[in-house]
Every structure is written in structure tokens, then in C-alpha cells.
C-alpha positions in Angstrom: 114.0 62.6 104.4 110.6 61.7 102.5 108.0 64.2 102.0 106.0 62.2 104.2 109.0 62.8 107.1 109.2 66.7 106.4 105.7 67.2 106.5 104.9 65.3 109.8 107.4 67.4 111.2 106.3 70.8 110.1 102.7 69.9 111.4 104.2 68.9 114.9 105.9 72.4 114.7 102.6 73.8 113.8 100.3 72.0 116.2 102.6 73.4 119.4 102.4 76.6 118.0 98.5 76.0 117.9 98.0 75.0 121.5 99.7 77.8 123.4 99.0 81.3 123.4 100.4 83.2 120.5 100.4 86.6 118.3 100.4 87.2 115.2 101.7 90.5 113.8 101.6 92.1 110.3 105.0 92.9 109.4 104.9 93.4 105.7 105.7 96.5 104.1 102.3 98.0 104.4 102.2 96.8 108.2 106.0 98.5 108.3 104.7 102.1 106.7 101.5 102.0 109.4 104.1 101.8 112.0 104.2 97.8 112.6 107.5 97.7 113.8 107.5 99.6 116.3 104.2 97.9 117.9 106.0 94.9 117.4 109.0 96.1 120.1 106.4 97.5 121.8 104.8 94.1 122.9 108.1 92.2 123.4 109.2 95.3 125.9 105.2 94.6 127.8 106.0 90.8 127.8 109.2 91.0 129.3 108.3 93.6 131.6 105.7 91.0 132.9 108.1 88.0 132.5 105.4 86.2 130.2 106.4 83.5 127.5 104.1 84.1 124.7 105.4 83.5 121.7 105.3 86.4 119.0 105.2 85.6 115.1 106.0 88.4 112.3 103.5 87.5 109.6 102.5 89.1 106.5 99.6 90.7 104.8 95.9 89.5 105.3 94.9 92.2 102.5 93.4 94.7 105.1 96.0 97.3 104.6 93.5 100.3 105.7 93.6 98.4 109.2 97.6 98.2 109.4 99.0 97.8 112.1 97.1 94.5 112.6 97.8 91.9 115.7 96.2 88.3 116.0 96.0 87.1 119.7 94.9 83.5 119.4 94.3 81.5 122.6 93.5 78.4 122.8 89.6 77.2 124.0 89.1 81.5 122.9 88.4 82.9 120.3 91.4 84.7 117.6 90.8 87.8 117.6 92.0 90.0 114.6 92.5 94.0 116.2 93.7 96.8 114.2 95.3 99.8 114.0 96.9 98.8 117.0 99.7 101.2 118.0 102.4 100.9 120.7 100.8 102.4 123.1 97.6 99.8 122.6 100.5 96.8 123.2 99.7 96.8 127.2 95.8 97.2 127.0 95.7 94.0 124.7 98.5 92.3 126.9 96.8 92.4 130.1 93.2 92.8 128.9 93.6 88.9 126.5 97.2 87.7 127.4 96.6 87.9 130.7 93.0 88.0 131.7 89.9 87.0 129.7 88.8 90.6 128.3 89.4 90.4 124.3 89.2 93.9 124.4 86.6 93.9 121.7 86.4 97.8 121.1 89.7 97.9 119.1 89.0 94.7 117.3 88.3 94.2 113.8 86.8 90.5 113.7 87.8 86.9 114.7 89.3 83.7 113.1 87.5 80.5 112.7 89.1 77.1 111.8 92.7 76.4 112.1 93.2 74.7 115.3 95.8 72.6 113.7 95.8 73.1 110.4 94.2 76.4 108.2 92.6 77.5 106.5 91.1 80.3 108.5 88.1 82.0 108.4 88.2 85.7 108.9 84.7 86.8 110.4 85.0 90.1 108.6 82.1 91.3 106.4 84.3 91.9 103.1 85.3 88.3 103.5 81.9 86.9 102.4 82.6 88.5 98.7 85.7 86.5 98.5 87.3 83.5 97.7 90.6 83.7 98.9 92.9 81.3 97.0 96.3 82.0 96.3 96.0 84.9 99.3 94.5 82.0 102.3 98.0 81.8 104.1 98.6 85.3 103.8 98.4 86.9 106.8 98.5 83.8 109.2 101.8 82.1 108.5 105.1 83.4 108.9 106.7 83.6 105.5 110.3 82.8 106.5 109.3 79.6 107.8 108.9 77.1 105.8 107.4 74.7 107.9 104.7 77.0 108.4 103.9 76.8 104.8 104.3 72.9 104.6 102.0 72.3 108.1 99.7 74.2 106.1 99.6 72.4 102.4 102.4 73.5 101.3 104.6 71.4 98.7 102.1 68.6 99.0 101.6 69.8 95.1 105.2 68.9 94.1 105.9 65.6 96.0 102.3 64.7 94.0 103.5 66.5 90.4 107.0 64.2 90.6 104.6 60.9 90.5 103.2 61.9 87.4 104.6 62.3 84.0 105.3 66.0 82.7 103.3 65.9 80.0 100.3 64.8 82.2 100.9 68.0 84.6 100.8 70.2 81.1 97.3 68.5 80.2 96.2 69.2 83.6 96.8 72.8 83.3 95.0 72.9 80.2 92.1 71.7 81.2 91.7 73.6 84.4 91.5 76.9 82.2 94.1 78.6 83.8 95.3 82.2 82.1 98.3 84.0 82.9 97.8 86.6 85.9 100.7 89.1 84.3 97.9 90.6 82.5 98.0 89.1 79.1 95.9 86.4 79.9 97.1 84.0 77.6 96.5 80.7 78.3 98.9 79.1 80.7 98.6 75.0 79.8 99.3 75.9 76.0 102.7 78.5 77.0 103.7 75.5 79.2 103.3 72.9 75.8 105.0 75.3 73.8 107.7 75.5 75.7 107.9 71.3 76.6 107.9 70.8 72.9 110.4 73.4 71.9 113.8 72.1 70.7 117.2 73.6 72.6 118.8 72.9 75.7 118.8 74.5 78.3 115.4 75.7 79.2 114.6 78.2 81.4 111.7 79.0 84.1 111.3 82.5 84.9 109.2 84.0 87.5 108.4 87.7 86.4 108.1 90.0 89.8 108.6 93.3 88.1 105.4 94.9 88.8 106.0 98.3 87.7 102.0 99.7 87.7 101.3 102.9 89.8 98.8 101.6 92.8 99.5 97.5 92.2 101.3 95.7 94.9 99.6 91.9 94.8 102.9 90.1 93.8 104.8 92.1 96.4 102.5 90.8 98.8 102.0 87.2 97.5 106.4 87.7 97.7 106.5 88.8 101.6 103.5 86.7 103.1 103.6 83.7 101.5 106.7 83.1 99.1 107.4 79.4 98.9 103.6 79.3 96.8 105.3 80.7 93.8 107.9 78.6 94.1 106.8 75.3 94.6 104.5 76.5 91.0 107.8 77.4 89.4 109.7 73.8 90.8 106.6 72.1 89.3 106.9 74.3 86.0 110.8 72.9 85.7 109.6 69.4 85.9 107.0 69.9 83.4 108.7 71.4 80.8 112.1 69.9 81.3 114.3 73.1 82.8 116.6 73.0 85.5 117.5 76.7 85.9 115.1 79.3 86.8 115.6 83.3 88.1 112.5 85.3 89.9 112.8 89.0 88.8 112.2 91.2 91.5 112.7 94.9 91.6 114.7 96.0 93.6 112.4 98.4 95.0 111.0 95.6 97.1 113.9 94.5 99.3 111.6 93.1 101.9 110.1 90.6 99.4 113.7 89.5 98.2 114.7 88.5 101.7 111.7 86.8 102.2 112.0 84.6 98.8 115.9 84.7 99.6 115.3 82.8 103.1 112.3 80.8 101.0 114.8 79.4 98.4 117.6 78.5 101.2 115.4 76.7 103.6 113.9 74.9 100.1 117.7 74.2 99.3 117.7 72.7 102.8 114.8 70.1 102.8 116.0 69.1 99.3 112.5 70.6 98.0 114.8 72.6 95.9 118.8 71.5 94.6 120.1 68.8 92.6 118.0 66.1 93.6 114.2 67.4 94.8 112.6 64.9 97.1 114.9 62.3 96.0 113.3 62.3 92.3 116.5 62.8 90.2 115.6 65.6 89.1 117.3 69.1 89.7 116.2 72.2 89.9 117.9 75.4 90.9 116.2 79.2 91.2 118.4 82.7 91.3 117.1 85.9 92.3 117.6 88.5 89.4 117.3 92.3 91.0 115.2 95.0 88.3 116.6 98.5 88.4 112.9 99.6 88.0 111.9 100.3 84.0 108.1 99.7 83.8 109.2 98.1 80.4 110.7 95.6 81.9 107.5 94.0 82.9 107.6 93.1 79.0 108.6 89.6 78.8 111.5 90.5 76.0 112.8 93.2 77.8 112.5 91.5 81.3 114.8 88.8 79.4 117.2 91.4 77.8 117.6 92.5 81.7 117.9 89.0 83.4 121.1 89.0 80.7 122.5 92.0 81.6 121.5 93.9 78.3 119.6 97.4 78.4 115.6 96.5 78.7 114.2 97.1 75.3 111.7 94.8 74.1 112.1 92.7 70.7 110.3 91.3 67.8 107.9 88.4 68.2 108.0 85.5 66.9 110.1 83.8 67.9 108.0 83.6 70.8 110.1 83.0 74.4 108.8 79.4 74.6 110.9 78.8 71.8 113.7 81.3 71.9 113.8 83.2 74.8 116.5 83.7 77.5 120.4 83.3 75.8 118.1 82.1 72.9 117.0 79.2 74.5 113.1 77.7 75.2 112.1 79.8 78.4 108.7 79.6 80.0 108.0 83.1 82.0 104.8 83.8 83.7 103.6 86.2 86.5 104.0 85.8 90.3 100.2 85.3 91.0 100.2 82.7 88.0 103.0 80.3 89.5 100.6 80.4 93.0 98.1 79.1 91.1 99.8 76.1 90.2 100.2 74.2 93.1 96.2 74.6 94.1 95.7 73.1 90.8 98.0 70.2 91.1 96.6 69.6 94.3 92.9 70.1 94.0 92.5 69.2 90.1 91.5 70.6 86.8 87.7 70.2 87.8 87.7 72.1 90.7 89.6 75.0 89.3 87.4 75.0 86.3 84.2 75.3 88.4 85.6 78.7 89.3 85.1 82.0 87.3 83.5 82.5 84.4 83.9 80.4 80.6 86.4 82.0 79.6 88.1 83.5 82.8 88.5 80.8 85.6 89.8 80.9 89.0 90.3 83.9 91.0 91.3 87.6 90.7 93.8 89.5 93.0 93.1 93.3 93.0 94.7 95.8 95.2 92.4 98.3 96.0 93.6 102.2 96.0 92.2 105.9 95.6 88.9 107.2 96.7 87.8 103.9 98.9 87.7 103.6 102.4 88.7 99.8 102.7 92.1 100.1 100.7 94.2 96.7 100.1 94.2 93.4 98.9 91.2 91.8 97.6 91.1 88.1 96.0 87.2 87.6 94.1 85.8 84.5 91.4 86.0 85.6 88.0 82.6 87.1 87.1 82.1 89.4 90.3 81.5 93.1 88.9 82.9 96.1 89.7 80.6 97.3 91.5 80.8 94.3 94.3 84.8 94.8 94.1 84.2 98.7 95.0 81.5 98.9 97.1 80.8 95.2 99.2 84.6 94.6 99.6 86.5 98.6 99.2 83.5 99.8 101.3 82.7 102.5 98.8 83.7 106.3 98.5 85.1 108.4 101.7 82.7 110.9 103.0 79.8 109.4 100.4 80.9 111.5 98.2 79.9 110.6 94.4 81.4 107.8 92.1 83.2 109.3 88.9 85.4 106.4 87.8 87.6 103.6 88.2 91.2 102.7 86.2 91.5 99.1 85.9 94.7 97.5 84.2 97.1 99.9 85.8 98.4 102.9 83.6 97.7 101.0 80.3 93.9 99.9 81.0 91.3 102.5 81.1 88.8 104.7 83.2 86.0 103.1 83.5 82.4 105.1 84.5 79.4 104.2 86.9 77.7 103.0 84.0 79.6 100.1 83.2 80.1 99.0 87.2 77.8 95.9 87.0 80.5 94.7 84.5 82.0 91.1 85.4 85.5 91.3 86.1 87.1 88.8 83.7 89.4 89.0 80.4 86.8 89.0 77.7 84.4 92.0 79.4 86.2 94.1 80.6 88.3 94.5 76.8 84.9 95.3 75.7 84.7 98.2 77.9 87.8 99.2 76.3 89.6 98.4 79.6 91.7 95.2 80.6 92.3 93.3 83.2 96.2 93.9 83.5 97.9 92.5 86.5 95.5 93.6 88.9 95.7 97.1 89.8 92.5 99.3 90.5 92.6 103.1 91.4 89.1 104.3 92.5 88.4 108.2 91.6 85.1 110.2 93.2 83.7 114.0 92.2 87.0 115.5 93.2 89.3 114.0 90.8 89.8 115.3 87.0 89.0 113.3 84.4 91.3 114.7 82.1 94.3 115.7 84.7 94.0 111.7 85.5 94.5 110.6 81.3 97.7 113.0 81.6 99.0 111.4 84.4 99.0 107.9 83.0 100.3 108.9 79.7 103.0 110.9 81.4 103.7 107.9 83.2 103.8 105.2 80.4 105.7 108.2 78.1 108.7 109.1 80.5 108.7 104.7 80.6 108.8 104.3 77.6 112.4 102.4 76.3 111.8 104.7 73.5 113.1 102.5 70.6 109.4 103.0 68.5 109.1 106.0 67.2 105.6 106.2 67.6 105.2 105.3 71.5 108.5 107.4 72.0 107.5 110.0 70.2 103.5 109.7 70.0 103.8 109.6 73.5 104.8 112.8 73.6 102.4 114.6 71.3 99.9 113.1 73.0 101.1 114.2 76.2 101.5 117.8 74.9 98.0 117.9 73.7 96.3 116.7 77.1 98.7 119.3 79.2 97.0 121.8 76.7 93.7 121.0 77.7 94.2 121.3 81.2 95.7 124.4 81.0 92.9 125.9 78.9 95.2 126.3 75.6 93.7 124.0 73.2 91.2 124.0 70.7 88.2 121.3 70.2 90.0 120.0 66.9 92.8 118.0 69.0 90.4 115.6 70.3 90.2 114.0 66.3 93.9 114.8 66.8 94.6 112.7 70.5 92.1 109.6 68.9 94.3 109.4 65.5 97.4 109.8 67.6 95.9 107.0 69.7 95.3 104.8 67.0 98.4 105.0 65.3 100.4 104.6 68.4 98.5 101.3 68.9 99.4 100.1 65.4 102.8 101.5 65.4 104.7 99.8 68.6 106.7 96.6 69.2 105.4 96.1 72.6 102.3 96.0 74.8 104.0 99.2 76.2 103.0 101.5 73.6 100.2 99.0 72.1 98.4 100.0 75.1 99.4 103.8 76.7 96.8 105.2 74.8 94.0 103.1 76.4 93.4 105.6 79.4 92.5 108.6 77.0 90.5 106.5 74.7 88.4 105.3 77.4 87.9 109.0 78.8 87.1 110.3 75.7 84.9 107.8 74.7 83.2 108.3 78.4 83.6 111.6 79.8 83.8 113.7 76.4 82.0 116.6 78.1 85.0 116.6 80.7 87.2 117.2 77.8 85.0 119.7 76.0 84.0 121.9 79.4 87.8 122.1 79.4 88.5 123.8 75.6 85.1 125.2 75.0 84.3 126.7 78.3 87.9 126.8 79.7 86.4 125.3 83.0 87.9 121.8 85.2 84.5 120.1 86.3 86.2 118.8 89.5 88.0 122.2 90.0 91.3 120.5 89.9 93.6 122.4 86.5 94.9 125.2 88.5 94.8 127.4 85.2 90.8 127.0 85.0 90.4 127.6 88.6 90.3 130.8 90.8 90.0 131.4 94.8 87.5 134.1 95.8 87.2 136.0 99.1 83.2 135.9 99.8 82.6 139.7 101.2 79.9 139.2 103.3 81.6 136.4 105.2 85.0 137.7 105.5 85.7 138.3 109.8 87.8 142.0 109.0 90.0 140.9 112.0 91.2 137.7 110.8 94.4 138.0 108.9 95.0 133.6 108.5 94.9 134.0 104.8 97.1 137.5 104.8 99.4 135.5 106.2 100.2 132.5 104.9 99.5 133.7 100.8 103.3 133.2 98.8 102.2 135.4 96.8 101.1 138.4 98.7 97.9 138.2 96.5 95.5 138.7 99.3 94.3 142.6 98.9 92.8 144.6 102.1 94.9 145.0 105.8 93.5 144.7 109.6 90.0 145.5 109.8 89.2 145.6 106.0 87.0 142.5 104.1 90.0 140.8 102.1 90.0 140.3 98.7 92.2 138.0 96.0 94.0 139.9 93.5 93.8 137.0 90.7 96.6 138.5 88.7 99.1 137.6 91.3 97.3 134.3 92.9 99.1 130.9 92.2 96.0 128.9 93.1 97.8 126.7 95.6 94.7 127.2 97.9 96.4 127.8 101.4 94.3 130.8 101.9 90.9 127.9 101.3 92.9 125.7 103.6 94.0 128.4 106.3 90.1 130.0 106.5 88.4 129.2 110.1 85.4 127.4 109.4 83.0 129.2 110.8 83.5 131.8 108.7 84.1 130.0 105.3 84.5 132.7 103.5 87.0 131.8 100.6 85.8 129.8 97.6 87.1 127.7 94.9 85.3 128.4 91.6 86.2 127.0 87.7 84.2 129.0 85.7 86.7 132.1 85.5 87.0 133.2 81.8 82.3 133.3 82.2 82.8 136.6 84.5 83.3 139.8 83.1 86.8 140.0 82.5 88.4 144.0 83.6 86.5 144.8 86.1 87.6 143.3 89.3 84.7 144.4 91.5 82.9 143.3 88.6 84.1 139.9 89.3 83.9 139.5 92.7 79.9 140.7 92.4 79.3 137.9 90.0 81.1 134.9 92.1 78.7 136.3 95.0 76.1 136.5 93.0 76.8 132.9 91.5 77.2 131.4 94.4 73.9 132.9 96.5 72.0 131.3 93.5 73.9 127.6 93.8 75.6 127.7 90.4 79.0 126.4 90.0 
């Protein structure tokens, strides 16, 4: 069949779909963890109950993962409306409320869908939509990613039957000029890898997809992989063409076994319609993708090391030059880019250079994907133009800090980017700025933090993070690491003195000078943005052995507030694992700190309306034998509004 053929058909498919009743439901692994499943069987069980033929489709993420489980009735002449956090027990309301009658049930719904009556894109009416610009994220969410037709009624390989008509090199030019960087978080520039890689000498050439995504809090290529897979695909079929391979692998980890079926059933149905195979579209040409499954090291998101795993070596990471473009995979020219950089192929192809270029910023164009996670109300999936700021990303689309509390920070660039303060939020998000702010962009994960998060305690946790992943064959990001880690579970724990922060920053340095990989190059990057913007974090800890945020257990103490304590009440006797609670029925209670743990069940357990137990940092500023002595000043402190 032409291209012409298979697409008529898919939009045939598409357009019956389109003019009956239908619903959509987000089964993607977010959708899955919110319980999506089990609203699915719930509205097959109320459809057959009522013997109605409506047709149910499993789709995958729109991005709104806060509002998971999310179901899409569309009907025709009616509006689409988008309803969340629909559980099973919701399924009949919706059912005979919309399926049945003409009641959309507007109290559990989150917006509507414009556009699309035969072909998308959509338009979610959602106020977070009108900060974005949903590119390589439009079908996610509104097509069902293990039908391929779906994705072809829609667009879909329109980019490759058009790419085969021109000549390889011209596709390589095109991509140049469109000012397309790699997504993976290196941001090199994706038209000069691809020429590298054509011009290299060797046969064969490989195309690699890298999936890894090993960063704490980042889960935009699992998504692009279970909504919308053939996107990355048809970008790495018109990769082949362009730089002359006929074997590619996607490396997934195997963490995401949702994602692999879906680009499992993506590459078979491909296989089927000849958009994939020995002869795509009748062209000649031949191209053929494997799946390659990741055990999980975070340094194999390291293009080396990804390669040492694709060949069934251990994942360390090697000496550049030579670069993969020339010597890569069994030694042979290999082109590898990220997930969200192979989606953007096909919207170039398809739309041109120009258009892509009028996107972002000079020297960042396009879009962004962020996932947003920590302290933000509106947690998922975000896709934003180059050049929008931090402080749009965070507060317009995330929908700002639960229970207003107060802003402290944001980590951008997963565990080797950096903590960024309020300060710095009218920052544009794009390659160039944000590596001013000592930050990066990474591959797109952003963790938010308000008042109640530790500064400090959050630099440990990356560095323990990028230290325990480290392949350890540098000494000085296997070992440097370590030091550095030591140093910052000092502070926390009130041991060290105000001489290791010279210490942490030459550590730091040296790491940065002394590693083979981006790995080490970059683990320092969290505590050298904290310390170059919350130093007086650091120093309350070591100079005044208090946690700001009242989060290091060892600067932090519970105290029983006389006055409030309700004698009768005996919740925090009770439930204390340490028996560290002092007085019996009918006495005021009291915390004996030599035996308490600080876990804070006896703050938890306390009725409200008394609220009489307190957690307070500044512990080593009270007088330190006397324990009445103590409790009078915590009283005393707290009567006057200090800390």
C-alpha cells in the first residue's frame, strides 16, 4: 500500500470513531497508580449492565497527572468534556448523567476539548493550557498509543513518506537550520551530531534512541513512550535515512514495562504497514529498531556507558574523542539522542526549519517538556516555548505552593543541576540562562521545595543519590563523592565546623575537573548552587547548630507546652517508641529529650484543639542541665513569637 492508501484508511477509522459517542480514559502509569484501572472496569461493568454500545478507548497521559484518574466523554453535536479524579464509583453518575441523558455533569469536570472533529489537534479549555505550547505532547492524551492508525489519522508518519522524497543530506541541513538541540540534557546541537555522523567513515551505522531516564522526579520520555510512541520512532526511521543506518535499538529501563509494550506493539504494527522493515514505504530502503532493556544505573543515561550496555558490557563510561558519531556502538558511527529529541523530528520535517526556528529563544528553540513535582499543587507534565521563566512554569502552569505556604527553591536539571532561589524565578528557561544560574536545563526534571524543606538535607540527598550511582571508575567522583557526602551528613547532624564549607567548594571543584563523564562533572552542581544561594542555611546549621526548616532530626527537639497540655489526654503517652514522654493520668506531660527520637508522633498524635506539643530547632540556645530550665525557656520563646 502507498502512504496515500494507509493514511486514508487510518482517517476513515478515525472519523467513525469521531461521530459516535466515545470515552477516553487515561491509562498510563500515572492514570494506573491513581487507580485508572479499576475505573476503567468500572465503566465497562455500567455499560453492559445497561446494554449500551459506547465505545471505550485506553489512552495516555494529557500531562494533568494531579487530576488522574481522567475520563473524556465526547459526543457528537456536545461538547468533550475532560472530568477528573473520577473513581469507580463516579462511572454511573457520568454514564447516565452524559452517556445517556444530556447532563455533562459539570461539577466533577475539569474543562472541555475544542477542535478535533475529525482530525486534532485539540484544544483543552484548561487555564494552564494558555502558558503552553504543546508540541511533541498534542496527541498525548487523546489517541490511543497502541493504535497506529490513531497516530497516522492524526499526522502521523506524514514526516517520513515526505523525508524519503528528499535527499539525506537535505534533511541534515534542515535540521540545522531549524536550531534544534538535543532534549537529553546536553543540548548539543542536533543537525551538526546528525552531519557528524553522515560523514563518518565505517559501516554499519547505528541509530540509538536513549530512554534511560534515570533522574529522581523526571518522567517526560516515559510518557512521550506510553501516550504517543510511534512520534519517536517515525524521528528515529527519519534519522536512519539521513545518516545512512539500517539498525537502530531504543534503550528503555526496564523499570518502565508499560512503555516497552507500548513501543513493542508501536514497532510491530510499523513492521506491518511497511513504515518500518526492509523496504519502508516501498523506498528501498531498510530499516529495523530493537528494544534494548536497562537494568537501571543512572550512568547509563551517559551516552558511552548506555553503549557499553546495549553491548552487553558493564556501564562505565569511556574517553571522548572519539566521539560516538564516529566510533560508537561495536566501534562503529552511531547517532544517539534523547526520546523527546527524536519527537521533534518529524514536526520539523513536516512543518519546516522556519517555523521551528520562530520558536524559543536565539539560542534555545522549540519547546521544553518539564514534569512538574514537590511542593506544587498542579503536579505533571508541562510542554512551554523556550524563554518562559520559572516563575510562569511554577506558578501560571504548577498552580504555585500547597497551602500558600512560602517559595524556598526549585532543582532544575534533575540531581546534577542545582537549587535555584526566588530570586532568580524570572529566569528564561533555556540552555544558555539557566548555566548562568549555575543550574542546567538537563532532561527536564523540576522538583519544587517551600519553607518546610532543608536546604541542606536536599544537597545531601542529591549527592547521595549521584554518589551511590556513581560507576565508580574516577577516583575523584567515586571517591570525592563520598567526602563530600560525609561532610554534608556532618552538617546536618550538627558535627561540623564552618572550615568544611572552603572544604565542600574545593572538593567541588576538583571533582568537576577530575571525572570522565558528565556524571561526576556535574554531582557537585546541587551544593554549589546552595551554597552560593542559601549560605546562611549552611551556617545556621554549624554555627548555631539549628535546621531553618526544622527538618535534621539532630538540631530539632519536640516540647510539651505546659499550659496547653489537657492532664487527661494520654495520645502522645501512648504512641511515644521511646517511652520519652514524662508525667501519668492527670499530670501535664513532659518530653524527656535524652530519650526522644524526634520522629514527631507525639506532634502528629496531639488533638488540635489542644496543640500543645511543639517542634522547635534552636536546642543547643537553651540552658543546657536544667530541664525545667528548658522547658521555661521554649514557653517563654514561643509566648514572644521567636523561633
Amino acid at each position: 500500500m502507498t502512504f496515500e492508501e494507509i493514511e486514508a484508511q487510518a482517517k476513515s477509522e478515525w472519523k467513525d470513531l469521531q461521530s459516535n459517542t466515545h470515552i477516553l480514559i487515561g491509562t498510563p502509569t500515572c492514570g494506573r497508580a491513581a487507580g485508572a484501572l479499576a475505573t476503567l472496569e468500572a465503566f465497562k461493568k455500567e455499560l453492559s449492565r445497561r446494554k449500551i454500545d459506547v465505545k471505550i478507548i485506553e489512552v495516555g497521559c494529557m500531562g494533568l497527572c494531579y487530576a488522574e484518574p481522567l475520563v473524556t466523554i465526547s459526543k457528537p453535536g456536545s461538547f468533550r468534556v475532560v472530568y477528573h479524579n473520577i473513581t469507580p464509583e463516579l462511572a454511573s453518575r457520568l454514564v447516565e448523567g452524559y452517556i445517556m441523558s444530556d447532563d455533562p455533569c459539570l461539577e466533577l469536570a475539569l474543562g472541555t476539548l475544542e477542535g478535533g472533529e475529525e482530525e486534532a489537534p485539540y484544544i483543552p479549555e484548561l487555564p494552564r493550557f494558555e502558558h503552553e505550547l504543546r508540541l511533541v505532547l498534542w496527541r498525548c492524551g487523546y489517541i490511543d498509543p497502541q493504535n497506529i492508525n490513531h497516530y497516522i489519522a492524526n499526522g502521523g508518519y506524514a514526516a517520513l513518506n515526505r523525508a524519503l522524497t528528499m535527499q539525506p543530506g537535505q534533511i541534515v541541513e534542515e535540521l540545522k537550520r531549524s536550531g534544534l538541540r538535543g532534549r537529553g540534557g546536553a543540548g548539543f546541537p542536533t543537525g551538526r551530531k546528525w552531519e557528524l555522523c553522515r560523514s563518518a567513515e565505517g559501516e554499519p551505522k547505528y541509530v540509538i534512541c536513549n530512554a534511560d531516564e534515570g533522574d529522581p522526579g523526571a518522567f517526560m520520555d516515559r510518557v512521550v513512550l506510553e501516550s504517543d510512541p510511534h512520534q519517536t520512532i517515525e524521528g528515529m526511521i527519519i534519522a536512519a535515512y539521513a545518516v545512512g543506518s539500517h539498525q537502530g535499538y531504543i534503550y528503555v529501563r526496564a523499570e518502565y514495562p508499560l512503555a516497552i509494550e507500548c513501543v513493542q506493539t508501536a514497532l510491530s504494527q510499523a513492521e506491518e504497514m511497511g513504515l518500518l522493515g526492509n523496504d519502508v514505504l516501498g523506498s528501498g530502503f531498510g530499516f529495523h529498531i530493537e528494544i534494548a532493556k536497562g537494568a537501571g544505573a543512572f550512568v547509563s543515561g551517559e551516552e558511552t556507558a548506555l553503549m557499553a550496555a546495549v553491548e552487553g558490557k558493564m556501564s562505565t563510561p569511556r574517553p571522548r574523542p572519539p566521539y560516538p558519531a564516529e566510533a560508537g556502538l561495536w566501534g562503529k558511527p552511531t547517532l544517539l539522542n534523547n526520546v523527546k529529541t527524536f519527537a521533534n523530528i518529524p514536526l520539523i520535517i513536516q512543518g519546516g526549519a522556519d517555523w521551528f526556528s520562530s520558536i524559543g529563544t536565539e539560542g534555545s528553540k522549540g519547546t521544553a517538556v518539564f514534569t512538574l513535582a514537590g511542593k506544587t499543587n498542579n503536579k505533571g507534565l508541562t510542554e512551554v516555548p523556550m524563554g518562559t521563566t520559572l516563575r510562569e512554569l511554577i506558578y501560571d502552569i504548577g498552580g504555585g505552593i500547597p497551602e500558600d505556604k512560602a517559595f524556598k527553591a526549585v532543582q532544575i536539571g534533575g540531581p546534577s543541576g542545582g537549587a535555584l532561589p526566588e530570586s532568580v524565578l524570572d529566569t528564561p528557561i533555556d540552555y544558555d540562562s539557566l548555566r548562568e544560574t549555575g543550574s542546567m536545563m538537563g532532561s527536564g526534571g523540576l522538583i519544587v521545595m517551600d519553607e518546610n524543606n532543608c536546604i541542606v538535607d536536599a544537597a545531601r540527598f542529591f549527592l547521595d543519590f549521584t554518589m551511590r550511582e556513581s560507576c565508580g571508575k574516577c577516583t575523584m567522583c567515586r571517591l570525592g563523592t563520598l567526602q563530600m557526602l560525609q561532610i554534608l551528613q556532618d552538617i546536618v547532624a550538627g558535627k561540623a565546623k564552618i572550615e568544611d564549607l572552603d572544604l565542600l567548594l574545593k572538593l567541588a571543584e576538583d571533582i568537576k575537573a577530575g571525572s570522565l563523564c558528565a556524571l561526576g562533572g556535574t554531582a557537585p552542581n546541587p551544593v554549589l548552587t546552595t551554597l552560593r544561594y542559601f549560605r546562611d542555611e549552611y551556617e545556621a546549621h554549624i554555627l548555631e547548630k539549628r535546621c531553618p526548616a526544622k527538618i535534621c532530626t539532630n538540631l530539632t527537639a519536640y516540647y510539651i507546652i505546659p499550659d496547653k497540655c489537657e492532664r487527661s489526654c494520654e495520645h502522645c503517652v501512648l504512641v511515644c517508641p521511646t517511652e520519652a514522654i514524662k508525667g501519668g493520668k492527670g499530670e501535664i506531660k513532659a518530653v524527656e529529650q535524652e530519650k526522644c527520637i524526634n520522629c514527631g508522633t507525639c506532634l502528629e498524635v496531639c488533638p488540635p484543639e489542644y496543640d500543645a506539643v511543639v517542634k522547635v530547632s534552636p536546642i543547643t540556645l537553651l540552658p543546657p542541665d536544667d530541664f525545667a530550665a528548658k522547658e521555661r525557656a521554649v514557653v517563654k520563646a514561643i509566648e514572644e513569637g521567636e523561633d
